[in-house]
N, C-alpha and C positions, 0 to 999 in steps of 0.2 A: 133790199137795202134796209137795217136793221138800225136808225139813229136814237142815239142815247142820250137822252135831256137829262143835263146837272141840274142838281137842285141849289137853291142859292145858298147853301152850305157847300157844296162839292165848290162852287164856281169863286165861291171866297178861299179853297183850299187850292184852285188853279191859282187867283190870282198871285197866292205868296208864293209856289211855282214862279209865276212869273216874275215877281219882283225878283227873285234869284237869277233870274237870266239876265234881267237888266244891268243886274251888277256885272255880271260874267261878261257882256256886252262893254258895259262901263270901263272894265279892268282891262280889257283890249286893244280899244277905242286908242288910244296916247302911245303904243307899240306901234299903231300901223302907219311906218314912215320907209323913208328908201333906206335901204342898208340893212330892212330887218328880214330873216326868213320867213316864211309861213311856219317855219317849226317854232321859234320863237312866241308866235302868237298862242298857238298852242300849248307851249308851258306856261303859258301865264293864266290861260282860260280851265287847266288843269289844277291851277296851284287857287285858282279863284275860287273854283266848285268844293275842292275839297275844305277849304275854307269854311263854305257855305253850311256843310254838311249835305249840296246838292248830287244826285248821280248821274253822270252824264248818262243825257239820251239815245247819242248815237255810238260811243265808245261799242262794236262789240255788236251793235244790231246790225244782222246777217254778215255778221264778219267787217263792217267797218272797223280798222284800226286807229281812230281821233277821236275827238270830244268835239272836235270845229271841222266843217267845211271849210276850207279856205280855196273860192274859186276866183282866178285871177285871169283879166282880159276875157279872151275869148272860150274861158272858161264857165258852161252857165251853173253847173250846181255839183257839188260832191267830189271837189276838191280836197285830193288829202295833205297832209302838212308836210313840207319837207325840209330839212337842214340845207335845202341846195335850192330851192325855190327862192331867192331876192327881188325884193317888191323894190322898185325902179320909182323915178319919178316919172312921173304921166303916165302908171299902173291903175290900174281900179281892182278892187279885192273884195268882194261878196264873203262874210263874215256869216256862216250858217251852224246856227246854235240851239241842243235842249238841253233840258235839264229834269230830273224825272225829285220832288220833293214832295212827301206824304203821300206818294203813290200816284201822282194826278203830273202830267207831263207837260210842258209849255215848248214852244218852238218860236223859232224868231231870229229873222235875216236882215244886214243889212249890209249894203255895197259900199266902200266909200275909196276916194278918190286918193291915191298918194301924190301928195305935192301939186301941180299943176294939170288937170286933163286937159283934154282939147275941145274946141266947142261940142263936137258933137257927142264926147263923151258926157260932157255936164251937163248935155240937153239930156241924153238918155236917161242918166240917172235924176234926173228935176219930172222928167216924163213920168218914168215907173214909179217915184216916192209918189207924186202925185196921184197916180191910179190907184195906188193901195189905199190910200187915204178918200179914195172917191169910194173905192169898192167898199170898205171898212162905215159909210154911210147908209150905203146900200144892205147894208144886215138888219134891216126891223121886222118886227113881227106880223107877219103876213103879207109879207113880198114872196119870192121867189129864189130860189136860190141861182137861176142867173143869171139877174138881176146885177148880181156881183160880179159875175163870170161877164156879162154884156158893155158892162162901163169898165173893163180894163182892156178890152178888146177894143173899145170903141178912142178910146184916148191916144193908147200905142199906135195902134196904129196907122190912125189921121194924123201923128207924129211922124210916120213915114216908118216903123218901127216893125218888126217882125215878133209875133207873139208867139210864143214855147209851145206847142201842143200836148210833147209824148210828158210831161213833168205836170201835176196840177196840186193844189191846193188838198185838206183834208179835214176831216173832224178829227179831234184832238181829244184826249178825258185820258182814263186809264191803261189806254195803249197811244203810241204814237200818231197811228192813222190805225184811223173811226171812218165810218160813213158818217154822211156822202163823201167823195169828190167834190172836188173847188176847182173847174176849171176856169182857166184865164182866157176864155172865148167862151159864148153862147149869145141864145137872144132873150131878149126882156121878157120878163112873165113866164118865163119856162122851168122848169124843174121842181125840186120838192117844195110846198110852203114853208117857210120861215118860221121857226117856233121859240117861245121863249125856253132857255136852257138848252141850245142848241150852242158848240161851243166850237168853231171852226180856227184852220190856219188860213190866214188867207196871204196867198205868195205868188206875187207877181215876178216873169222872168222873162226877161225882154232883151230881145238881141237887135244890137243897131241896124242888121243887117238883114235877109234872109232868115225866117222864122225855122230851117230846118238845124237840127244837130245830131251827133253820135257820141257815144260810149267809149274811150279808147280805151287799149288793150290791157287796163288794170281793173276793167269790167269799172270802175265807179267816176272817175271824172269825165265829165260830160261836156262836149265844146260845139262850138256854133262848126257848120258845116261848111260856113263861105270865109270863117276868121276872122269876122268881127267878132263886137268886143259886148257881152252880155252883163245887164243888171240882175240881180235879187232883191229883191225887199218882200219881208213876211215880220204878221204879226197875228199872234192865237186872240182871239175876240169871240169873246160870249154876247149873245142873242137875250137881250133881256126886256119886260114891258116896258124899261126907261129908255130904252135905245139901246147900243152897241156900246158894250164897254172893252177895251183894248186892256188884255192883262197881262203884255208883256212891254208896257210903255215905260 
């Protein structure tokens, strides 16, 4: 495992990376209501980036044809957009977004709820932001990496919650996925030390139900295996001696 430490010039040229997703995220965000398609969201996260001067990260890599995941319900990740997919009330929609600017890539997820969910969909989703935000503490210099991986395991699923196995987190910098791996299960104190200029995605996906899922037959949208309804949340966060800084907030 070969991990690549930014120097804090690289991790200032991720951050404005980041701050361009934020927008793309931003520009979104007020699209996702009932009556809109998934393809809809995607023209606009199109028409944002180019704006930006940003290049989408996933348009095109190994043959994705979007700029957004758009994974909905029981849908956990790699959702493609469609003109015929309409987001309903009491839907949840996983919003999975990069952006490639100055050469340096950012990535960044987030689920959100169309109109009214049901308790246990706004539990799930209050569970999983929660975990990232837990994991996202657990990044200082000279922990373990996981550390990260242990307290999103441990949260989901004393939630009652089934955590994603075969999907995990990554290092982020000049390609998309870096080493290591960011998985969403392990135990404390285990894996690589934590070093400053270490620059991970770290992406929690959590299904209400049953932790197993599969791949259907368009090889990339990915759905829970018992039909419940699955969260995403991911944010790329650099490893620095001041603590963890999030540069796609």
């Amino acid at each position: 495992m070969a991990i690549i430490l930014k120097t804090p010039a690289e991790i200032d040229k991720m951050r404005r990376s980041g701050e361009a997703l934020h927008q793309v995220h931003e520009a979104v965000r007020p699209m996702i209501v009932a009556g809109a398609s998934t393809m809809d969201l995607e023209k606009v996260a199109a028409a944002k980036m180019d704006a930006l001067h940003a290049v989408s990260a996933f348009k095109g890599y190994h043959g994705f044809p979007a700029v957004l995941c758009t994974s909905v319900n029981s849908e956990v990740v790699h959702g493609i957009p469609s003109a015929k997919r309409i987001l309903a009330d009491g839907d949840i929609i996983s919003i999975d977004c990069g952006v490639i600017v100055d050469g340096f890539y950012s990535d960044c997820a987030v689920t959100y709820a169309v109109g009214t969910p049901s308790p246990t969909t706004k539990k799930l989703l209050a569970v999983t932001q929660a975990s990232l935000e837990a994991a996202i503490e657990q990044a200082q210099v000279g922990g373990r990496l996981f550390d990260i991986s242990a307290v999103v395991q441990e949260m989901c699923e004393a939630a009652g919650f089934g955590v994603v196995k075969e999907f995990v987190g990554h290092g982020i910098g000049k390609s998309m996925h870096e080493d290591p791996q960011v998985p969403n299960f392990g135990a404390h104190g285990k894996g690589p030390r934590l070093k400053a200029g270490m620059v991970l995605a770290i992406e929690p996906m959590i299904n209400a139900g049953g932790a197993g899922v599969k791949v259907l037959p368009d090889g990339w949208t990915t759905v829970t295996l018992d039909g419940s309804v699955s969260a995403h949340f991911e944010h790329t966060v650099a490893i620095t001696k001041d603590g963890p800084k999030v540069l796609t907030r």
